[in-house]
C-alpha positions in Angstrom: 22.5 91.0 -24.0 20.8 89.5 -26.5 23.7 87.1 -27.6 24.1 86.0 -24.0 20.9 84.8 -23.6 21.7 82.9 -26.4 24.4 81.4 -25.5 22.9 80.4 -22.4 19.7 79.1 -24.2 22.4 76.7 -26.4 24.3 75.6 -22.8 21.0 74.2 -21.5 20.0 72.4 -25.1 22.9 70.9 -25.3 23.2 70.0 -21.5 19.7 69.0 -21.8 20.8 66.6 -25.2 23.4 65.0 -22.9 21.1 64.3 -19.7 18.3 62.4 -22.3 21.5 60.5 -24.0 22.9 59.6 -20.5 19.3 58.5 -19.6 18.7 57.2 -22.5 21.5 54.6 -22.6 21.2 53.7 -18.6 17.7 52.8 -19.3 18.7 50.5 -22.1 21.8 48.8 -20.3 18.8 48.2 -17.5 16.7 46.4 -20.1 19.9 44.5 -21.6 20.6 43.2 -18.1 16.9 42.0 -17.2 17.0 40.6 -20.7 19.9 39.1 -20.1 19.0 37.8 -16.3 15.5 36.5 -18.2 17.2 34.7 -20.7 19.5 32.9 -17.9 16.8 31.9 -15.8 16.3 28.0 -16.0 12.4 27.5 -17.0 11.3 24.1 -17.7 8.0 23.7 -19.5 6.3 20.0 -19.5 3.7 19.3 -22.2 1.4 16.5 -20.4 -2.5 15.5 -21.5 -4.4 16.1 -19.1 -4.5 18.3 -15.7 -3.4 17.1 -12.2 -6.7 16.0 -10.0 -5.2 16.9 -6.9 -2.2 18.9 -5.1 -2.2 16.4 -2.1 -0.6 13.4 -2.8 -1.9 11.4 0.1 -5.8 11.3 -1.3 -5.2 10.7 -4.7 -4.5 7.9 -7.1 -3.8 9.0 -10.7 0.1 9.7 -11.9 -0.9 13.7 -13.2 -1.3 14.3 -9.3 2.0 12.7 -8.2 3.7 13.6 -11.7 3.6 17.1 -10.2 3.8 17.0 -6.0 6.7 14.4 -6.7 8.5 17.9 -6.9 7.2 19.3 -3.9 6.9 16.5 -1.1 9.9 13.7 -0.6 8.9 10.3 1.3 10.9 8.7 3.4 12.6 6.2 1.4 12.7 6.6 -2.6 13.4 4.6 -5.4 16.4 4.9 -7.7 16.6 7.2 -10.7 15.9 4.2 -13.2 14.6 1.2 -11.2 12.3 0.7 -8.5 15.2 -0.5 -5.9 14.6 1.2 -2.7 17.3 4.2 -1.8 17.2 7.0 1.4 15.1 10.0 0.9 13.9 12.0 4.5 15.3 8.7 6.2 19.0 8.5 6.1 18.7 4.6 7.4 16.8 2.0 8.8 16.4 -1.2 10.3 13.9 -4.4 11.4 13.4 -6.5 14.2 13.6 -10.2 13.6 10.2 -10.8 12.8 10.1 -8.2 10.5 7.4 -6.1 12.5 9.1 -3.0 14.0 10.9 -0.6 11.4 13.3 2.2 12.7 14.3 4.8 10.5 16.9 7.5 11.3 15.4 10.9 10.1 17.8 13.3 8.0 18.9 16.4 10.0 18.0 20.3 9.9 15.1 19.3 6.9 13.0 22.3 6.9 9.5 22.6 5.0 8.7 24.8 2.6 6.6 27.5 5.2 9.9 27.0 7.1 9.1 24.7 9.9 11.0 22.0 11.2 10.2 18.7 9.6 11.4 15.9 12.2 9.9 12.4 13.2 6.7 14.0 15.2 6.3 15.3 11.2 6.0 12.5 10.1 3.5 10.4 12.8 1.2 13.5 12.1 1.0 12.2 8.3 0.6 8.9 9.2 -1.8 9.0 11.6 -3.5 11.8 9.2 -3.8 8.4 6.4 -4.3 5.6 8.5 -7.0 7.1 11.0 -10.4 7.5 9.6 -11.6 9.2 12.9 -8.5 12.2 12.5 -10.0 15.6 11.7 -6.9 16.3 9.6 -8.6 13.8 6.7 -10.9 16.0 5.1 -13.7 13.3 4.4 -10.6 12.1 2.4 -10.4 8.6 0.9 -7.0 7.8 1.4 -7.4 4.9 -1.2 -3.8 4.0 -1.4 -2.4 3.9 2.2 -5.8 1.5 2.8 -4.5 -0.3 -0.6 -1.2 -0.9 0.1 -1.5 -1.1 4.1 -4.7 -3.0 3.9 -7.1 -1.3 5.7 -6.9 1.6 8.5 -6.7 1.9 11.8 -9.0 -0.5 13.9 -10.0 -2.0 10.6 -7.3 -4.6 9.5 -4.6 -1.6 9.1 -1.3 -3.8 8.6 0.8 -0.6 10.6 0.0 -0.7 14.2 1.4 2.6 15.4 3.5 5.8 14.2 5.6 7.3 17.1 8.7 9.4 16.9 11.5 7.8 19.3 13.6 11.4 19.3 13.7 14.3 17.2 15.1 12.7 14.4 13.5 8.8 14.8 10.7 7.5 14.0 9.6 4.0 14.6 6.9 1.9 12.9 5.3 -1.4 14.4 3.4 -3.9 12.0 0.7 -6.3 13.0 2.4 -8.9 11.2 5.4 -8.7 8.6 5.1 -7.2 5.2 6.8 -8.7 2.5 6.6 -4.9 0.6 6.2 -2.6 3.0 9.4 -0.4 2.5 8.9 -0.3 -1.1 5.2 0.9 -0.2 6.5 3.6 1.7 8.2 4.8 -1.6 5.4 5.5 -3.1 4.4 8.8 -4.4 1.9 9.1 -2.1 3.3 9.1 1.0 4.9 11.7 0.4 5.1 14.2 4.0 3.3 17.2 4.6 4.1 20.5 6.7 1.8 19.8 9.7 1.7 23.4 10.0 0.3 23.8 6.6 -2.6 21.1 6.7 -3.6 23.1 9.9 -3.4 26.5 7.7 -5.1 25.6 4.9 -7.6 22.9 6.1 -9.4 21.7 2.8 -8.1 23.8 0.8 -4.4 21.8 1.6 -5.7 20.0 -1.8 -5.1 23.5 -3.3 -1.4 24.8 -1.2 1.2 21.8 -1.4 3.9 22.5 1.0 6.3 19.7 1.1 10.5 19.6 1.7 11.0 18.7 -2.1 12.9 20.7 -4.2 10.3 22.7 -5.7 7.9 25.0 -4.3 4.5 25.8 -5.4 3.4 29.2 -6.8 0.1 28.4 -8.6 -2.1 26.0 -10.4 -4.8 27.4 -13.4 -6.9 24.7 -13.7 -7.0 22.7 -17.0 -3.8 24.8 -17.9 -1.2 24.5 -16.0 0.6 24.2 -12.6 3.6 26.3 -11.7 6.6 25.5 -9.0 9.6 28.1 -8.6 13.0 26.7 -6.7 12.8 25.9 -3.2 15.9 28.2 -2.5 16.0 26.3 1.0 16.2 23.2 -0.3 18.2 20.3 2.3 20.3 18.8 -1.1 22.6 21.4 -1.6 22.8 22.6 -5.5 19.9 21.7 -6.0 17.3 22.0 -7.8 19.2 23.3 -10.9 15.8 24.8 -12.6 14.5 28.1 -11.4 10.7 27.0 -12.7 9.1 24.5 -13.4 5.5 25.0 -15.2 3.0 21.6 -16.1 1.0 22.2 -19.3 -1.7 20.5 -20.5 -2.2 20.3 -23.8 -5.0 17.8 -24.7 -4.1 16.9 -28.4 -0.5 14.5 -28.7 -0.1 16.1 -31.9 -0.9 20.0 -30.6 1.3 18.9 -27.7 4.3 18.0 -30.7 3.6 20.8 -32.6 4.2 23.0 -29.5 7.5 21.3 -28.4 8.8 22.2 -31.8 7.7 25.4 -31.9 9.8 25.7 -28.3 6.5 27.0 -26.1 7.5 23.3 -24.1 10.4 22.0 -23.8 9.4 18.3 -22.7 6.1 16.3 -23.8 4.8 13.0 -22.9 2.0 11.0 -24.9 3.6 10.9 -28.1 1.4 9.5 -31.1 3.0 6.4 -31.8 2.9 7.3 -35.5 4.9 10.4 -34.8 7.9 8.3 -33.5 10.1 7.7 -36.6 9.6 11.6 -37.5 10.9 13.0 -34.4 14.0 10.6 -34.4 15.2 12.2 -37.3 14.5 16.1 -36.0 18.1 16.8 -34.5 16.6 19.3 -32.2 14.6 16.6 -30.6 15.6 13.5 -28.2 13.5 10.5 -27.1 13.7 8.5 -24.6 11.7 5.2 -23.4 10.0 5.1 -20.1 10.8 1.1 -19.0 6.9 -0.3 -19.2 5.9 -0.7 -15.7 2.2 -0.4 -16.7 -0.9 -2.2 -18.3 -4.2 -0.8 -20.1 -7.3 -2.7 -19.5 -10.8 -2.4 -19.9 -12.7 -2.5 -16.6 -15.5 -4.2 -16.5 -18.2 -3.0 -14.2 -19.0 -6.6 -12.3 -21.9 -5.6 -10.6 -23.9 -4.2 -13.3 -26.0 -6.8 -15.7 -25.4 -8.3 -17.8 -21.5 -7.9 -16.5 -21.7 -9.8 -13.7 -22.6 -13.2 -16.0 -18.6 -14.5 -16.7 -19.7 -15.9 -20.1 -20.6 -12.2 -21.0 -17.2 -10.9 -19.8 -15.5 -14.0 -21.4 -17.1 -12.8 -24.5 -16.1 -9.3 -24.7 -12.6 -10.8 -24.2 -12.8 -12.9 -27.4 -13.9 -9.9 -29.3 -11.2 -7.9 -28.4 -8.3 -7.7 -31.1 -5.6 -6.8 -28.8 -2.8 -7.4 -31.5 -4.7 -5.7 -34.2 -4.8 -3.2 -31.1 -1.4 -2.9 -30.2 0.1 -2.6 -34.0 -2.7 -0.4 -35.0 -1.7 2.4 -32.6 1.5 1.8 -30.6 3.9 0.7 -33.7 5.7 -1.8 -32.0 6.1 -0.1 -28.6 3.3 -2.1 -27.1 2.6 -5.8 -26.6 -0.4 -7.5 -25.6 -1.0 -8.4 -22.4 -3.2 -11.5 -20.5 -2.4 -11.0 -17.1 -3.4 -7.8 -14.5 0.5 -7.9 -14.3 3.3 -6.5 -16.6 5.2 -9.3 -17.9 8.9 -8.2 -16.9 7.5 -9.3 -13.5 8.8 -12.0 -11.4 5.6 -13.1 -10.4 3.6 -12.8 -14.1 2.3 -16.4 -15.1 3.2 -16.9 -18.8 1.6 -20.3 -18.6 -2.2 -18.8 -18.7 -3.4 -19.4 -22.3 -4.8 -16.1 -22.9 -8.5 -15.1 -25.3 -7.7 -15.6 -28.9 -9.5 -12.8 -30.7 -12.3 -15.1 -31.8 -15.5 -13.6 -32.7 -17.7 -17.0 -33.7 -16.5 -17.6 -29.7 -17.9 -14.6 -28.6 -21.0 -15.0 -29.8 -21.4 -18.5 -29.2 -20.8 -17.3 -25.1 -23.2 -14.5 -25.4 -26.1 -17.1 -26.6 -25.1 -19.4 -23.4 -25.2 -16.4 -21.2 -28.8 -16.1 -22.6 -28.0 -12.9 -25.2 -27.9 -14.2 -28.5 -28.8 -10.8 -29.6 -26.7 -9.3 -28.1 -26.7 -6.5 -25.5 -26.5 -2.6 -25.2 -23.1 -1.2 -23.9 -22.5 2.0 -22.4 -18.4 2.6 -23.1 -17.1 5.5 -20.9 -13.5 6.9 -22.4 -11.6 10.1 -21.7 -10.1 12.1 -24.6 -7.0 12.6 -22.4 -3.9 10.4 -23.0 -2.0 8.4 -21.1 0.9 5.8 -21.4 -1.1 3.0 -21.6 -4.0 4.7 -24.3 -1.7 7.1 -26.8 -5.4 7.3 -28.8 -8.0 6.4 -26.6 -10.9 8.1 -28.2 -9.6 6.1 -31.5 -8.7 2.9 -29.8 -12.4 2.9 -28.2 -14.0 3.6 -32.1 -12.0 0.6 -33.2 -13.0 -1.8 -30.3 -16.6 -0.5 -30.5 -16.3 -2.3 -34.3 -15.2 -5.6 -32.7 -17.4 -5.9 -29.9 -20.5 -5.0 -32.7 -19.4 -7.4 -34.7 -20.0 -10.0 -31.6 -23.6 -8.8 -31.4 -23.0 -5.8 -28.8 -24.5 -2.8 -29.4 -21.9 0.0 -28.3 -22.8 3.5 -27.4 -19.3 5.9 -26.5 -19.3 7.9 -23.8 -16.5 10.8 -23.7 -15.2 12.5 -20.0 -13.0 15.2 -19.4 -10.3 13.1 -16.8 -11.5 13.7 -13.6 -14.9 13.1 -14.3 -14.1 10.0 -16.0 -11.9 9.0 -13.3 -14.7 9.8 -10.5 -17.3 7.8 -12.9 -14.7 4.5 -12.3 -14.3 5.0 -9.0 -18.1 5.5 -8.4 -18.5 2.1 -9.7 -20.9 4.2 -12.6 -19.6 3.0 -15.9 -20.5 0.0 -17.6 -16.8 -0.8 -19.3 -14.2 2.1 -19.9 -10.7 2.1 -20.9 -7.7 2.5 -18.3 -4.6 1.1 -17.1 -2.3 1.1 -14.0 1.2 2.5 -13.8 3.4 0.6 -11.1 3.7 2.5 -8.1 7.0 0.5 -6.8 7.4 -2.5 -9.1 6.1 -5.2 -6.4 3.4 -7.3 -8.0 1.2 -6.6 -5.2 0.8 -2.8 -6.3 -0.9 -4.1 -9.6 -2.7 -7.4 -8.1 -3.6 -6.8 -5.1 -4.9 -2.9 -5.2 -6.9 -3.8 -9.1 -8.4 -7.3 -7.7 -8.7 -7.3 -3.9 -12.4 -7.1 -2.4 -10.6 -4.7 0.0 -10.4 -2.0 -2.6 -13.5 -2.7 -4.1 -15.0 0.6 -2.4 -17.2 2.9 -4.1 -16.5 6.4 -4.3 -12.5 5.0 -3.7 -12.0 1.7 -5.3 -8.7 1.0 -7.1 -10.7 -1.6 -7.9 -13.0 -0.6 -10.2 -14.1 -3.9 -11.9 -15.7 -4.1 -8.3 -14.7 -8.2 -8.7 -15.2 -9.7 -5.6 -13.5 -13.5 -5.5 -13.0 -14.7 -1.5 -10.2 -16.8 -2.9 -8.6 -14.6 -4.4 -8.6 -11.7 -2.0 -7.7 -14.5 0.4 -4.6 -15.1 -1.8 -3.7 -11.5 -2.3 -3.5 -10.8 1.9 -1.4 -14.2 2.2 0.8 -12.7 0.0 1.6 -9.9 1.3 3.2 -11.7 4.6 5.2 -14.1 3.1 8.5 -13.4 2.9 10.3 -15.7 0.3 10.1 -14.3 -3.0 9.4 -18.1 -4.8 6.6 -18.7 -2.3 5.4 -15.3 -3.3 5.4 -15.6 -6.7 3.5 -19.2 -6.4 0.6 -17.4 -5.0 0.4 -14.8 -7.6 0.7 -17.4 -10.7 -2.8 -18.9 -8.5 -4.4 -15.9 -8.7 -4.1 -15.2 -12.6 -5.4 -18.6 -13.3 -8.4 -18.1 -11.3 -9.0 -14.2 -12.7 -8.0 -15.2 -16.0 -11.4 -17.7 -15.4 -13.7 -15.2 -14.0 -12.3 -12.4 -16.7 -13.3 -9.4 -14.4 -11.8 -7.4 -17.5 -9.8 -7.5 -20.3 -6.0 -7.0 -20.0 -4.4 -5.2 -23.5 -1.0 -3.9 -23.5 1.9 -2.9 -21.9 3.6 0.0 -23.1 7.5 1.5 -23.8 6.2 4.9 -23.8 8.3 7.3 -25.9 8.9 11.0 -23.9 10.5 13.7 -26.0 12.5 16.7 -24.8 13.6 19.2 -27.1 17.9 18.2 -27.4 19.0 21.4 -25.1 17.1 19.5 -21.8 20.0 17.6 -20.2 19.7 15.2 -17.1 16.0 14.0 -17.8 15.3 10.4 -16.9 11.6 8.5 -17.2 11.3 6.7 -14.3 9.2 3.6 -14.6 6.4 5.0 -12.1 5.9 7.7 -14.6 6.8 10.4 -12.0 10.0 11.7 -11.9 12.5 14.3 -10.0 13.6 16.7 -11.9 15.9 18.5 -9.3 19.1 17.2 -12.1 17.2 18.6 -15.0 18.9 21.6 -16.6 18.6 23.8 -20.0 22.3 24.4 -22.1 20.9 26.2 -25.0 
């Protein structure tokens, strides 16, 4: 009896042995294969300076806004993957009356949004009349800066678009007050990019917070000052795409923390590289760089309406005392140039024949004594520590023109902002002088020109035009501009209006910049575009 239960104890152990091993080795294929589904998953990490301001592209006006919802919202027409020629997006195709003032575009078909409703042309009057009417109660108390930039004005207030109104399900029709030389490529522009009607009436405020566009990405979350997360729009209209599965934004402040992070593989993409860094990370074979085309200039901005600011002998002085060669070789290593116009040189309408300030320090001063300061003054210089393309140093850059502009006889005190605050103390028309630049929007010289010089955008709390310069003959200019149609007339009137800035020196053009963006070497089908947003619906990992 007693060997029995014996036996019967040893059947159980060793049935018992077989159950745990079984077990054992199920739970382990289990791990292999989330392992293994982990490891396939396409994440895309992109190391960037400084945090996104806003997740709705329509009321905002800085490139880490529209870096990100240029993933999540589409516009109707876009611009090719490496120029700013105007291609299809949500409109298939389009066409004009003869005098250029009533636009028809055919709508793509089946488009759904991300919250799964329709998007069709009513979708899209409900945006426009979102931007261009300050009385709808969709706005927010929004600014809608650029649509009254780029469209000059809104509703009942000079707006150049008369009305929005969808012809069928799947046309919409635009009518102009008078013809726009730029108006497709305006509607291009990041942000005018088209929102789920639905969601704006979900979210209210908060739609600042819960993008919901038709792009190929969807938004999961944003961790402010860390990062901002979008999964795969599984839905997406362009079939096979998006080819990532996630896509996270990370700011990391420091370029060089930013580099050391990208070779230590916790990103996988980083813009804002120190210049210095360059030749080092061409060698590094698990590294690639590429040059984003420079559709950009840094400036300072000169606060016009402050004293003694608003004398031009002042503001020609700072210009003389500006080394903007010394500048551009100190900290872009011959990826910048300097820069004398409010235009990037590659344009067809910059004026090489203005003879720009000579960094001339005896000049300076001598314009600071007419201008009734042969002392000298006390400067208030706002900077942010965050990078961008067209300040790859900017605390350092602002330390080294603080020496020249003491050397002239001004006494410079530094002021450092985190990026929104520093952009809201521009805008605010608060600073004295700060550091900043513009990146093309959609390569027409009337994005730079006409939105950084224009009396029209000279709007505190808003202004794109943050020297708040106000010259009737050139803001004339500017809006004659805009509705001619002939390309050499067009550029006649733009070489007028950089002599007679280039007089009045509202501020002081630098550089223009090739800015270098690394990706670690597995990231295949990455392309800078010059508006320094990109798609990245072709952008795929082959480790």
């Amino acid at each position: 009896m007693r060997n029995r239960k014996f036996g019967l104890l040893t059947i159980v152990l060793v049935l018992s042995l077989l159950v745990s091993a079984c077990s054992s080795t199920t739970s382990k294929k289990n791990e292999e294969t989330k392992s293994s589904k982990k490891q396939e998953e396409q994440v895309l990490i992109f190391g960037r300076g400084a945090d996104s301001y806003s997740m709705d592209p329509q009321n905002a006006n800085e490139i880490e806004t529209w870096r990100v919802t240029k993933n999540v919202y589409e516009t109707l027409v876009e611009y090719d993957q490496k120029t700013t020629d105007v291609v299809p997006a949500l409109a298939k195709e389009w066409t004009t009356s003869d005098d250029g003032k009533v636009w028809t575009f055919k709508l793509q078909e089946g488009v759904k949004f991300q919250d799964g409703t329709d998007f069709n042309a009513e979708a899209v009057v409900f945006n426009f009349e979102r931007m261009m009417d300050k009385t709808n109660p969709s706005r927010f108390d929004g600014t809608f800066s650029v649509y009254r930039g780029m469209f000059n004005g809104f509703k009942g207030d000079g707006s150049v678009i008369e009305e929005v109104k969808a012809i069928d399900q799947n046309t919409v029709q635009f009518t102009l007050a008078k013809p726009q030389a730029n108006f497709l490529a305006n509607l291009g522009m990041h942000a005018f990019g088209i929102i789920s009607p639905e969601a704006i009436k979900k979210y209210g405020t908060k739609i600042n917070e819960n993008p919901v566009g038709t792009g190929p990405f969807k938004f999961e979350s944003w961790t402010r000052n860390d990062s901002v997360t979008l999964v795969k729009n599984e839905n997406y209209w362009k079939k096979g795409l998006p080819k990532l599965d996630k896509l996270i934004y990370k700011v990391i402040p420091d370029n060089s923390a930013r580099l050391t992070a990208l070779k230590n593989g916790e990103i996988d993409i980083m813009v804002s590289l120190n210049p210095s860094d360059l030749s080092s990370v061409k060698e590094d074979k698990n590294l690639q760089v590429t040059l984003r085309p420079p559709l950009n200039v840094g400036y300072l901005s000169i606060n016009n309406t402050k004293e003694p600011l608003d004398n031009p002998k002042v503001r020609q002085a700072i210009n003389y005392a500006i080394d903007k060669k010394g500048i551009a070789d100190a900290f872009y290593y011959g990826l910048a140039a300097p820069v004398k116009n409010m235009l990037p040189s590659s344009s067809w309408a910059y004026n090489n024949d203005v003879k720009d300030y000579e960094y001339d320090v005896d000049k300076a001063k001598q314009l600071l004594a007419e201008a009734g300061y042969p002392n000298g003054f006390e400067l208030q210089f706002s900077v942010t520590s965050n990078s961008r393309i067209y300040m790859q140093q900017p605390v350092k850059m602002v330390e080294a023109m603080k020496t020249s502009l003491e050397k002239a006889g001004i006494k410079v005190k530094v002021v450092s902002l985190e990026w929104a605050a520093y952009i809201d103390q521009l805008r605010k028309g608060e600073h004295m002088i700060g550091m900043i630049g513009w990146v093309g929007d959609n390569g027409d010289p009337d994005n730079f020109l006409y939105s950084m010089l224009s009396k029209n955008n000279a709007v505190k709390g808003a202004a794109q035009n943050h020297t708040f310069y106000q010259n009737d003959e050139v803001s004339d200019l500017l809006m004659q501009a805009k509705s001619v149609m002939d390309q050499n007339e067009r550029a006649k009137i733009y070489k007028k209006v950089q002599e007679l800035v280039h007089e009045d020196a509202p501020s002081v053009p630098l550089v223009e910049v090739k800015e270098p963006v690394v990706t670690a070497s597995y990231v295949k089908g990455y392309v800078p575009h010059p508006t320094g947003a990109e798609n990245m619906y072709q952008v795929t990992i082959e480790k």
